[in-house]
N, C-alpha and C positions, 0 to 999 in steps of 0.2 A: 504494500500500500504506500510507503515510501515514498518508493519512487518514481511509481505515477501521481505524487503530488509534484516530484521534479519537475517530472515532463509538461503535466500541467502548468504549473509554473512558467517554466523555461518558454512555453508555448504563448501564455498571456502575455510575456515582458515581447518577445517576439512580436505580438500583432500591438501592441503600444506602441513599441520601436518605429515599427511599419509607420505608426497613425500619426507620428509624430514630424515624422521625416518627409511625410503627404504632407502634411498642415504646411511644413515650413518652404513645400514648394510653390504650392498654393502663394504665399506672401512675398516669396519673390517674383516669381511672375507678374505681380500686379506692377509691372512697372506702367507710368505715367505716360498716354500715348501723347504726342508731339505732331503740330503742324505747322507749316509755315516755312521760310527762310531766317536764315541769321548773317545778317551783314558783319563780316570780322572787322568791319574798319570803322564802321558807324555805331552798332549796339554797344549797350549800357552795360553795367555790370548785373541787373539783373536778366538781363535777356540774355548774358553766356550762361550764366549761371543754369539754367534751367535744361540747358544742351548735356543729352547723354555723357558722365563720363566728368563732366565739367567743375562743376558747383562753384561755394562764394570765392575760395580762396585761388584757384586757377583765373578765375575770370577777373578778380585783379589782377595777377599777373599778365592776363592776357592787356589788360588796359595799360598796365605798366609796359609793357612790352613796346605794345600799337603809340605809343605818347612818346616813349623816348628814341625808338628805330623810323615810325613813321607807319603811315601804311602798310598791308600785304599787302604782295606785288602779286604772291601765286598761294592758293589754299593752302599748301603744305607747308608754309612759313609758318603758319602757328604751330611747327614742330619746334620750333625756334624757342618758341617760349618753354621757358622752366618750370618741367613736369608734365607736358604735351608731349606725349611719343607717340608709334607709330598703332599701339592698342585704343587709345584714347583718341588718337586722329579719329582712327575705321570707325568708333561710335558715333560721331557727328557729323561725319563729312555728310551725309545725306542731307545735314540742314545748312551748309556753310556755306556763303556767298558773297561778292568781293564787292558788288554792285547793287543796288536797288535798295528799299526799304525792309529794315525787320519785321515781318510779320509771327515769327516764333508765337506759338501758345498751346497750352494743355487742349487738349480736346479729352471734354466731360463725358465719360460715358453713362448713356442711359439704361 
């Protein structure tokens, strides 16, 4: 009787484990869907910010960057900036762009 309380056991911690490891895919997933463009030469600090990958303290440095070099000249200049590499680039380049107005924003889902 023992040790089919083992088993038993061994078997509950097992499908907890399971339910725990589902939950916490679940809350990743829910990342924040994104539309729009992000102008790297004109946007604020909170419109990098909000770009995959980015958040507050890159997106000063990116303003820090953009204010004392000047302009990008080509997208991949904001590898330039310290702590932009080339994993961080591939998250936002979908929204990056050198010309026109930011339109960047969360799209709410219903």
């Amino acid at each position: 009787m023992h040790k089919m309380q083992k088993r038993l056991m061994v078997v509950l911690l097992m499908f907890a484990v399971a339910f725990i490891v589902g939950q916490s895919k679940v809350s990743f997933a829910a990342k924040p869907k994104l539309q729009g463009q992000v102008n790297i030469n004109t946007a604020t600090e909170s419109q990098l910010a909000i770009l995959p990958g980015i958040g507050d303290k890159l997106a000063k440095e990116i303003i820090a960057h953009r204010t004392k070099e000047g302009a990008f000249k080509i997208l991949e200049d904001i590898k330039k900036v310290k702590g932009v590499k080339d994993k961080k680039f591939e998250k936002c380049k979908a929204f990056l762009v050198l010309e026109g107005e930011t339109t960047i924003e969360v799209v709410k889902e219903q």
